[in-house]
LOSEKE-504149 format. One record per residue (C-alpha): x, y, z; residue in one letter. Coordinates in steps of 0.5 Angstrom, whole numbers, padded with zeros to 4 digits, always signed. Layout:
XYZa...
END
This chain:
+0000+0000+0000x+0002+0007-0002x+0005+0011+0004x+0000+0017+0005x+0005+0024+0004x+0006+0028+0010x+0007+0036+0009x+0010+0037+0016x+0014+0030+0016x+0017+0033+0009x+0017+0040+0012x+0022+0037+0017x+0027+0034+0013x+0027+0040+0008x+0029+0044+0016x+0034+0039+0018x+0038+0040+0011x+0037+0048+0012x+0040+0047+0018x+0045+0042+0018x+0047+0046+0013x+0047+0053+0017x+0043+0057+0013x+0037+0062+0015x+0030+0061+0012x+0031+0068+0008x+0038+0064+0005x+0035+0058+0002x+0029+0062+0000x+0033+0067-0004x+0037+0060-0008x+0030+0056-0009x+0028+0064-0011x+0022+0065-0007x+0019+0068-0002x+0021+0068+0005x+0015+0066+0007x+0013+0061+0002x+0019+0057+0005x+0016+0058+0012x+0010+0054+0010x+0013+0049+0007x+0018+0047+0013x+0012+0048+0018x+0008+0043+0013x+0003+0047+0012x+0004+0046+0004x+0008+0042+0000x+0014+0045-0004x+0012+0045-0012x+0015+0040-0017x+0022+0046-0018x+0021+0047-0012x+0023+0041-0009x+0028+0040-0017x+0032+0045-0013x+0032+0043-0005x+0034+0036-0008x+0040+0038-0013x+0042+0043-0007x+0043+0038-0002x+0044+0032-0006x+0039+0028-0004x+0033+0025-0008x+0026+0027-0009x+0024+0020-0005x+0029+0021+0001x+0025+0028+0001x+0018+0026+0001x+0019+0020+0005x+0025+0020+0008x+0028+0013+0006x+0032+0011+0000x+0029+0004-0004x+0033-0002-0005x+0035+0000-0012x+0036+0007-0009x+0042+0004-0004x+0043-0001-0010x+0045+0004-0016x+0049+0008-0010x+0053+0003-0008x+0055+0001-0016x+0056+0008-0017x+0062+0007-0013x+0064+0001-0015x+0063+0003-0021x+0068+0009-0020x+0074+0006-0015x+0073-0001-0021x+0075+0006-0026x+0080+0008-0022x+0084+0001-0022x+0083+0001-0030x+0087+0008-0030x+0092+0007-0025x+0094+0001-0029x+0095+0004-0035x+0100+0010-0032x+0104+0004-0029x+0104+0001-0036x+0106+0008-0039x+0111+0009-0034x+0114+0002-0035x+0114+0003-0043x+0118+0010-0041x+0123+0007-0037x+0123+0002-0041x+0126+0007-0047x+0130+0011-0042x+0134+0004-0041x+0134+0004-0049x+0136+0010-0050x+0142+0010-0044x+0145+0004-0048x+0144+0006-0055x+0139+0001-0057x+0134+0006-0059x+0132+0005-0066x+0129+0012-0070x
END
C-alpha cells in the first residue's frame, strides 16, 4: 500500500537539511527563488513544496526526491548507489593500471635510450 504523504514530515526533512547545512530560511528562499515566507510554510507542513521546488532543494542538498518525500531511500536506490561507486573505484584501477603501463614503456625507452639501442 502506498504511504500517504505528510507535509509536516517533509517539512521536517527539508528543515534539517536547512539546518545541517547552517543556512537561515531567507538564505534558501533566495537560491530556491521564493519568497520567505512560502519556504516558512513548506517547513511548517503547511504546504507541500512545488515540482521546481523541490528539483531545486533536492539538487541543492544532493538528496533525491523520494528521501525528501518519504525519507528513506528504495532498495534500487542503495543498490545503484552502492554500484556507483564500485563503478567508480573499478574506473580508478583500469586508470592506475595503464599510468603504470605508461611508466614502464617510458622506462623501458630510458633504458634503451642509456645504452643506444633505441631505433629511429
Amino acid at each position: 500500500m502506498q504511504e500517504i504523504l505528510s507535509k509536516v514530515h517533509v517539512g521536517e526533512r527539508i528543515k534539517n537539511l536547512r539546518l545541517g547545512h547552517n543556512l537561515s530560511q531567507a538564505a534558501i528562499a533566495n537560491i530556491l527563488n521564493i519568497s520567505r515566507s512560502n519556504y516558512s510554510q513548506i517547513e511548517l507542513g503547511n504546504q507541500f513544496p512545488t515540482f521546481d521546488t523541490l528539483h531545486l532543494i533536492a539538487r541543492y542538498y544532493s538528496k533525491s526526491y523520494e528521501w525528501i518525500l518519504h525519507g528513506e531511500l528504495n532498495d534500487s536506490e542503495n543498490y545503484k548507489a552502492v554500484n556507483k561507486f564500485e563503478s567508480l573505484i573499478i574506473n580508478l584501477e583500469e586508470t592506475l593500471i595503464g599510468f603504470k603501463k605508461a611508466i614502464e614503456n617510458l622506462e623501458q625507452q630510458l633504458v634503451e635510450i642509456r645504452t643506444g639501442k633505441l631505433k629511429e
